[in-house]
C-alpha positions as CSV (number, residue, x, y, z in Angstrom):
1,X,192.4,97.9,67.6
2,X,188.9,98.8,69.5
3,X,186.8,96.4,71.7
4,X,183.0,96.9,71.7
5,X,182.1,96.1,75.2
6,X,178.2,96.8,75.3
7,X,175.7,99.1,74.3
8,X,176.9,103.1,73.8
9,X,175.5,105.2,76.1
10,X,173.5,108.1,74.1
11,X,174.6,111.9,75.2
12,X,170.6,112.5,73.9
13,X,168.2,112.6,76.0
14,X,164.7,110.4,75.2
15,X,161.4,112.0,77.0
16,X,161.6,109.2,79.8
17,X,164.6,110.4,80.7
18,X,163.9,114.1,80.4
19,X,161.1,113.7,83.0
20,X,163.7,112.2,85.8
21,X,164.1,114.7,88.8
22,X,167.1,116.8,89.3
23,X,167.4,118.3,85.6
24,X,165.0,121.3,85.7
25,X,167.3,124.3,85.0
26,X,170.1,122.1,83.7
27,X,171.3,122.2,80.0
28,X,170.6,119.3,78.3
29,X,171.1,117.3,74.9
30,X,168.0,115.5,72.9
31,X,167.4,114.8,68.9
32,X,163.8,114.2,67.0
33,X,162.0,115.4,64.3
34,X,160.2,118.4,63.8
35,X,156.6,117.6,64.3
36,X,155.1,121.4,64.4
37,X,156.7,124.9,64.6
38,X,154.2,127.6,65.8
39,X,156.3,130.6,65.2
40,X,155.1,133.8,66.8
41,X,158.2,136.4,65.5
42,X,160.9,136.5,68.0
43,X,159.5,132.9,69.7
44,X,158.5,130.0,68.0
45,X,157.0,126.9,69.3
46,X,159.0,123.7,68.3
47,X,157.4,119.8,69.0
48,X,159.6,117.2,68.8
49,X,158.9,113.7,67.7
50,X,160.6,111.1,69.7
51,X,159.8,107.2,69.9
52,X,158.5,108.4,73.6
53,X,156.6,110.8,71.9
54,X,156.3,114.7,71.9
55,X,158.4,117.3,73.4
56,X,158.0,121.2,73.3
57,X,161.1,123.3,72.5
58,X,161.5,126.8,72.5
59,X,163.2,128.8,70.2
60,X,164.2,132.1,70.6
61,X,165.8,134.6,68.2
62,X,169.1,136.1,69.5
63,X,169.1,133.2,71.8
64,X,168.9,130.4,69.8
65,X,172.2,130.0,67.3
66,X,170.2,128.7,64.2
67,X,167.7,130.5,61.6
68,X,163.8,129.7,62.3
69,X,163.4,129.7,58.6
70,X,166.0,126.1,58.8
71,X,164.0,124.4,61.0
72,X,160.3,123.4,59.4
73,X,158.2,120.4,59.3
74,X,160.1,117.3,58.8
75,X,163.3,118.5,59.6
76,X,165.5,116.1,62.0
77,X,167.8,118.1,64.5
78,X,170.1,117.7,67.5
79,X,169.5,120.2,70.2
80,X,171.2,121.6,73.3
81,X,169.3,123.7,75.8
82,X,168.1,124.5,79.2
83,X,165.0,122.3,80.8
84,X,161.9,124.0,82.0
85,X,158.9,122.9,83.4
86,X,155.6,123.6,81.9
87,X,152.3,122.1,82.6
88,X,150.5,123.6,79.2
89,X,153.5,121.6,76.9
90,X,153.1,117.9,75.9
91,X,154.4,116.0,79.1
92,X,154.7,118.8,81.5
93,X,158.5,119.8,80.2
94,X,159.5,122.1,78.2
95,X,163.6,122.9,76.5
96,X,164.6,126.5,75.8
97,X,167.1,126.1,73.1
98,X,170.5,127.2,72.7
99,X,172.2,125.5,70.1
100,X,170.0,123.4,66.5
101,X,171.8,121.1,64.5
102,X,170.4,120.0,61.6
103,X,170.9,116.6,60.5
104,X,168.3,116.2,57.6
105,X,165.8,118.4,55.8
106,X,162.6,117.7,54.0
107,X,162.6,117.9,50.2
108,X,159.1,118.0,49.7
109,X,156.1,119.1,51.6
110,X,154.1,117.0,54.1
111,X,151.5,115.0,51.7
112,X,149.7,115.3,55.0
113,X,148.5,116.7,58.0
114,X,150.5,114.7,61.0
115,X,151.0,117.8,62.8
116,X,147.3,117.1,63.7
117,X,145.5,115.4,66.5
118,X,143.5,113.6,64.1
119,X,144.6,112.3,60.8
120,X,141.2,113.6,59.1
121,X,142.2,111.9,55.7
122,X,140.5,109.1,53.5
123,X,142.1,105.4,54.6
124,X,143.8,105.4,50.3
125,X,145.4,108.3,51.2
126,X,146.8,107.1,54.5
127,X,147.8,103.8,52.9
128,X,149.2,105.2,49.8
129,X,151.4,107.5,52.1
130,X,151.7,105.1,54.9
131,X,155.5,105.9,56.1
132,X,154.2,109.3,56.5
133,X,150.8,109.3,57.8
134,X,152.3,107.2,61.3
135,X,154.4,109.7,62.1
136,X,150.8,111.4,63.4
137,X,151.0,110.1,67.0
138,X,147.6,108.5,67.2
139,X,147.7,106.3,64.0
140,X,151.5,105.4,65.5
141,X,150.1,104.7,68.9
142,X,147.1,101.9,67.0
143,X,150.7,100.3,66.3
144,X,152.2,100.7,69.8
145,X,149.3,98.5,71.2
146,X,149.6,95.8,68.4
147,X,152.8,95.7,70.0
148,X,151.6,95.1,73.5
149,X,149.1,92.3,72.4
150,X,151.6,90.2,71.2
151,X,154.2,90.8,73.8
152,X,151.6,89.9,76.2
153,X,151.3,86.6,74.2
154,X,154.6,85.8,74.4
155,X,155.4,86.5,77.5
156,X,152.6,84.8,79.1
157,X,153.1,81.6,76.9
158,X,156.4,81.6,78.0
159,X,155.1,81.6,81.6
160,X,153.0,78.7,80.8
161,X,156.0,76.8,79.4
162,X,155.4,77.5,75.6
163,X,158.7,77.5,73.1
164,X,158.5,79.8,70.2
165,X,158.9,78.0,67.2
166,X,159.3,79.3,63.3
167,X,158.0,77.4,60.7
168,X,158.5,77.5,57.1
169,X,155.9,79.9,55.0
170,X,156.1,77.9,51.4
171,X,155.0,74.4,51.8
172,X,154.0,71.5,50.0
173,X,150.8,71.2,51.0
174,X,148.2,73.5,52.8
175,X,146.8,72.6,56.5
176,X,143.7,73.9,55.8
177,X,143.0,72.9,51.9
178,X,140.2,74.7,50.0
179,X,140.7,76.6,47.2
180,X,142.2,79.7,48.3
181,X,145.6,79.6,48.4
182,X,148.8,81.4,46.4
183,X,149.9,78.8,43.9
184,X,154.0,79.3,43.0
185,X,156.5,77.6,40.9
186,X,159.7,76.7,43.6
187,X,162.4,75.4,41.3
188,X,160.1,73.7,38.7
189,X,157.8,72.4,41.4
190,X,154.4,73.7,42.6
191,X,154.1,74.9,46.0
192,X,151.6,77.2,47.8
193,X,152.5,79.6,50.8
194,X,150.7,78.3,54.0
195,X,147.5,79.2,55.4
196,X,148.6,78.3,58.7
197,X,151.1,76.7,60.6
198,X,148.7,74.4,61.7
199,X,151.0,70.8,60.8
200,X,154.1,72.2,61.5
201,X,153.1,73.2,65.2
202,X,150.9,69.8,65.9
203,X,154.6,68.2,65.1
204,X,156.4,70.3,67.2
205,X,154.3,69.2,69.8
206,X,155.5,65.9,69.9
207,X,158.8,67.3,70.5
208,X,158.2,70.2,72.7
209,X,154.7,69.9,74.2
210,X,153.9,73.6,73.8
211,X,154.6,75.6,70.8
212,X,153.7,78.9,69.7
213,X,154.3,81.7,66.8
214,X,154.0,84.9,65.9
215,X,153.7,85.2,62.0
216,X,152.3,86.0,58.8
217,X,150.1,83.4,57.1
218,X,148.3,83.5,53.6
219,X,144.8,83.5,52.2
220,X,143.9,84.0,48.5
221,X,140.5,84.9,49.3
222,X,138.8,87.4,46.6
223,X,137.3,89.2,49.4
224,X,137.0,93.1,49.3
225,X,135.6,93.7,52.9
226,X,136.4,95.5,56.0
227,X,137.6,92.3,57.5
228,X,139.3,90.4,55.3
229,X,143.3,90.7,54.7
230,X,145.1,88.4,51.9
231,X,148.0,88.3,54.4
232,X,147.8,88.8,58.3
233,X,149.6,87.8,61.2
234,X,148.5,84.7,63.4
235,X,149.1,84.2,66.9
236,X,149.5,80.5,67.0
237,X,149.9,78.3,69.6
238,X,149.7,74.4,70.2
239,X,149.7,72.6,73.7
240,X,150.0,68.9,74.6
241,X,148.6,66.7,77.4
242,X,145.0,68.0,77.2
243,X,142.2,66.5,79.1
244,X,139.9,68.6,76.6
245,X,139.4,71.1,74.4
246,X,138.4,73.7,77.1
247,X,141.6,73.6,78.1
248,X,142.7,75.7,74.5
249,X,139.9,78.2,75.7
250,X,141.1,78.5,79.2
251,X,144.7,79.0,78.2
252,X,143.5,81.9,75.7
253,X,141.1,83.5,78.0
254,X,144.3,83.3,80.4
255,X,146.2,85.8,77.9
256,X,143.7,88.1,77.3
257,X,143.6,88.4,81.1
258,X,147.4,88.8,80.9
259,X,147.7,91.2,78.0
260,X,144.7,93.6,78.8
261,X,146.5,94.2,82.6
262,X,150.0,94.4,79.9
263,X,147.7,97.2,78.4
264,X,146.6,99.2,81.3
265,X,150.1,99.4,83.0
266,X,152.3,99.8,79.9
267,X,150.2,101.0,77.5
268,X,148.1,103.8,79.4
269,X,149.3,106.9,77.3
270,X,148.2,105.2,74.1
271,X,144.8,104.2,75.3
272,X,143.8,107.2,76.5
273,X,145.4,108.6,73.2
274,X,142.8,106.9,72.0
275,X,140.0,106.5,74.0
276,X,140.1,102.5,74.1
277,X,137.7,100.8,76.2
278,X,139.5,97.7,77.9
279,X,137.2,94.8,78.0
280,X,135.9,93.2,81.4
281,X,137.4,89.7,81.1
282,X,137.1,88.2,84.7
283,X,135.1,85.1,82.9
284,X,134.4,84.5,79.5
285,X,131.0,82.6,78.3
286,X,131.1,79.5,76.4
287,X,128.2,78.5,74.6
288,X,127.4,75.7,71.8
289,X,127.0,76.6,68.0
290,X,123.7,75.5,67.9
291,X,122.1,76.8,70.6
292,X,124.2,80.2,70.6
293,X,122.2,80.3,66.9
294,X,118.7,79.2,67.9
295,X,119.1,82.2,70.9
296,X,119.8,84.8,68.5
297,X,117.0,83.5,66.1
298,X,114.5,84.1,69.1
299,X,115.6,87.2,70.5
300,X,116.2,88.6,67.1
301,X,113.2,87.3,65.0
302,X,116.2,85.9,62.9
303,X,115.6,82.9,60.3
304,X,118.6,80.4,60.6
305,X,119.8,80.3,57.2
306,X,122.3,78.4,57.1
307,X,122.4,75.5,59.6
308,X,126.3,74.8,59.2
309,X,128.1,78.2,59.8
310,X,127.9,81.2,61.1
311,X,127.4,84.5,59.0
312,X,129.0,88.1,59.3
313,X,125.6,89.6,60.6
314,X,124.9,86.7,62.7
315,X,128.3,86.8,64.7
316,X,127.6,90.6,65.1
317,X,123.9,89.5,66.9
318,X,125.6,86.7,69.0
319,X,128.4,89.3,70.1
320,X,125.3,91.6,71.1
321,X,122.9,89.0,72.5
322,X,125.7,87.7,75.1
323,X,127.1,91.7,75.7
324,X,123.4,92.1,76.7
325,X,122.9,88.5,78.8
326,X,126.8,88.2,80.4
327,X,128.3,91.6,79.8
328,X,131.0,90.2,78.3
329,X,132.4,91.4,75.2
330,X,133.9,88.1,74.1
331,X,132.4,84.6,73.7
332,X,133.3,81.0,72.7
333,X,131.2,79.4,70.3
334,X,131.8,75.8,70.4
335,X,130.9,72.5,69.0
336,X,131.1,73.4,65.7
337,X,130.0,71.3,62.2
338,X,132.2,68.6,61.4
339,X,131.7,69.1,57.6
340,X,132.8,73.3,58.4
341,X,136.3,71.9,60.5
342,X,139.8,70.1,58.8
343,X,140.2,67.3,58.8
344,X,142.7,67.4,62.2
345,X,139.7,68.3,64.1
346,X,138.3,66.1,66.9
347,X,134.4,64.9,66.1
348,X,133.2,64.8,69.7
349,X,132.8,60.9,70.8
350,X,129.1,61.8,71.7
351,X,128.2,63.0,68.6
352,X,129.9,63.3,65.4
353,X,128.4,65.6,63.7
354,X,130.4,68.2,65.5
355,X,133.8,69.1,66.4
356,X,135.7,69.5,69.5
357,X,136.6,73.0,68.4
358,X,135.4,76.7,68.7
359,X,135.6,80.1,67.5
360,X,136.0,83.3,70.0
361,X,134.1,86.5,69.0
362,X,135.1,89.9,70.2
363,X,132.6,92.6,70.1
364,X,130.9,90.3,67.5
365,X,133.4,89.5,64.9
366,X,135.5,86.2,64.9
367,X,139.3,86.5,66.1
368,X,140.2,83.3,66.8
369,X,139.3,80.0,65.9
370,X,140.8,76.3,67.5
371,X,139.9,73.3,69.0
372,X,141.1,69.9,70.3
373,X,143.1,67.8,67.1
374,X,143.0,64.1,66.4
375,X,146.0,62.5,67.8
376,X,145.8,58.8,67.0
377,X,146.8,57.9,63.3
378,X,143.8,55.7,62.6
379,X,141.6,57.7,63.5
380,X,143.5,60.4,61.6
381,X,143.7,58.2,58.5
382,X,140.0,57.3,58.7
383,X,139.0,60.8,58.5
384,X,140.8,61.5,55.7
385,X,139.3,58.5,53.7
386,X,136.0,59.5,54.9
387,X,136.9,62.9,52.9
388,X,138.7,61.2,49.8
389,X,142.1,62.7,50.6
390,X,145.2,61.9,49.6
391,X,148.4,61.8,51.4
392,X,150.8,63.1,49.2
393,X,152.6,66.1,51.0
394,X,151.8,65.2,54.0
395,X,153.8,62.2,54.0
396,X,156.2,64.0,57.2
397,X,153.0,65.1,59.2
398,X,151.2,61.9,59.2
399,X,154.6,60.0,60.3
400,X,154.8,61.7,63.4
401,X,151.4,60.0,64.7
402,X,152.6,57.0,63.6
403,X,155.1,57.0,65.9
404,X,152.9,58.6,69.0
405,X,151.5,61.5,70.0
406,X,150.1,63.1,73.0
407,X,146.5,64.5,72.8
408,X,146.7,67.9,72.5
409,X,145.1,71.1,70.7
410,X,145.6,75.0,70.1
411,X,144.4,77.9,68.1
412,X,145.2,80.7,65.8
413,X,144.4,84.1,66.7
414,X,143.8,86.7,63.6
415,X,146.3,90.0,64.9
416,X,145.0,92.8,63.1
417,X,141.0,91.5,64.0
418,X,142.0,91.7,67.4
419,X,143.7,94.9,67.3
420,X,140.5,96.3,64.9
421,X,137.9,94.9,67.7
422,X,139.9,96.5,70.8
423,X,140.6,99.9,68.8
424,X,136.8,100.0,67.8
425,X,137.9,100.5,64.3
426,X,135.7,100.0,61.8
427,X,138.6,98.4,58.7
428,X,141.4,96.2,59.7
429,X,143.5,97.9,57.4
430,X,143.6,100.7,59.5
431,X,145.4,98.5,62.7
432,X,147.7,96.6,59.5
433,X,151.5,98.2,59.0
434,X,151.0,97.5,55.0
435,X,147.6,96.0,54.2
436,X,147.8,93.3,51.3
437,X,144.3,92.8,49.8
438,X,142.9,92.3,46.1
439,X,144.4,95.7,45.1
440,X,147.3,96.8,46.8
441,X,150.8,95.2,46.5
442,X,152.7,98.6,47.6
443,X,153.5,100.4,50.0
């Protein structure tokens, strides 16, 4: 019989590792993938691919106890050999080996160039060979800080007291309504998958006070556009005991503090990778829907189309109008329509026309969008009357107001948007693992 007491420790070395003092000279052991060879004849140039990214091997004919020809583009290998400094290879450090085992060889060619700094290739191609085309190190590193965004949100939710919460993804009924959801049969009856978590987390609050959650939600909108994504994932959260919905935009400006500091200290090789600008977010603006609209229109010679929303070219000139007036690359829009907000939404007591809620823009594009939630169930009830709902399917959501909750609010925060915003990229299905839009189900 065997015990398992913990986890193994690895004979290989990773790069982090490799770059402790006290091992130049010394033989040791590391694994990866063959990234590039440069072969110059008796001395070829070997890059690694590791998780920690790239390290520079040296083999050597009469040296080296394996053929060059064996070891090619793609090939995975263990390696033993001696550690060298060497400022002009990737990290400083170089390995001079001795001994190549191969554990796995490439069938096929590359379908494309990772070997190169820049993944020159049309976006189709990198989707349609996506598995492949992040093994480059900068289209991997877009991916590395998705990952630092939302461990920054977690963690500093879970500072603030937040529990992470998973909710179901087929529902009865849709928090947001409309018309663009994915219909499905679920044992003979019809369901939809959820545009939000939005009722599940308002009841959690009553049982938590502060909920969030990291996870995929569902629009069937028959968009084709740089922006839109059938399915992304939402950063969701949901606090109780408000005084007000600036609390929601205090809390969120509070992680964005917290993640871009995650970025610059845990995160520097992959923004330098690629070149990302960290935004200045000591203090964010805040600024009413309708006057943030009537400024643009001035500045910008702009006729106000359409007094209830906000267009794609007019969230672009409001993102430039308060870049040039607060140099800040964010900004809250708040207040808006009643009529353009669910029917959860707060009318503001003063006027009620307009909502308690706002959207945040990032270098002009909207990322997030939240707000304060009625929390009284006649007031609840009388909204939906007002809007000739019914209550079938949300017969479990209402019940919890029935029986008392706190006044309280959140947001939802759009992943890839972010990402696409903070990257400067100009498609968000460049910063999504496996886009799902009108035309592609696969990869």
């Amino acid at each position: 019989m065997e015990f398992l007491t913990g986890v193994k420790k690895s004979e290989t070395l990773e790069i982090n590792e490799l770059l402790e003092d006290g091992l130049e000279g010394k033989t040791v052991r590391l694994n990866g993938s063959v990234h590039t060879v440069r072969n110059m004849g008796d001395v070829a140039f070997v890059v690694l691919r590791k998780r920690g990214g790239l390290i520079q091997t040296v083999y050597e004919q009469g040296v080296t106890d394996a053929d060059i020809k064996d070891i090619r583009e793609g090939s995975v290998l263990e390696a033993e050999g001696t550690l060298n400094k060497e400022d002009r290879a990737p990290n400083g450090i170089e390995v001079r080996l001795q001994k190549v085992k191969i554990l796995s060889q490439p069938t096929e060619p590359m379908p494309l160039p990772i070997g190169k700094w820049k993944l020159n290739t049309s976006l189709e191609a990198k989707l349609n060979y996506r598995p492949i085309a992040l093994r480059n190190v900068r289209e991997r590193a877009k991916f590395k800080i998705q990952e630092g965004v939302v461990r920054g949100f977690r963690d500093f939710l879970h500072e603030q007291g937040f529990t992470e919460i998973h909710t179901p993804k087929i529902g009865a009924k849709s928090a947001e309504g409309g018309a663009n959801l994915f219909r499905l049969e679920y044992f003979h009856k019809p369901a939809i998958l959820q545009q939000s978590p939005q009722f599940y987390k308002q009841m959690m609050v009553g049982v938590f006070d502060r909920v969030y959650e990291v996870a995929p939600v569902f629009r069937a909108e028959k968009h084709n556009t740089k922006r839109h994504l059938n399915e992304y994932t939402s950063l969701d959260f949901e606090m109780g005991y408000i005084d007000g919905f600036e609390d929601i935009m205090a809390m969120e400006t509070g992680f964005i503090q917290y993640t871009m500091e995650l970025l610059k200290k845990d995160y520097a090789r992959e923004i330098k990778m690629l070149g990302i600008e960290i935004p200045e977010v000591s203090k964010i603006p805040a600024v009413r829907f309708d006057e943030a609209k009537k400024a643009v229109s001035e500045k910008y010679n702009r006729e106000i189309k359409n007094p209830n929303d906000l267009d794609p070219e007019e969230e672009q000139l409001i993102g430039k109008y308060y870049k040039e007036e607060c140099g800040s690359d964010f900004v809250f829009i708040t207040h808006y329509p009643s009529k353009k907000r669910p029917f959860y939404a707060m009318d503001d007591p003063e006027d009620t026309r307009v909502t308690l809620s706002f959207d945040l823009l990032f270098r002009g594009l909207e990322i997030t969008t939240g707000g304060q939630r009625i929390h009284e169930y006649p007031m609840l009830k009388e909204k939906m009357d007002s809007r000739n709902m019914d209550e079938e399917g949300m017969e479990q959501y209402l019940s919890c107001f029935k029986h008392g909750m706190p006044p309280h609010g959140g947001l939802g925060i759009g992943l890839e948007r972010f990402i696409m915003q903070l990257i400067k990229e100009e498609n968000v299905r460049e910063v999504t693992l496996f886009p799902r839009d009108l035309s592609r189900l696969t990869p």
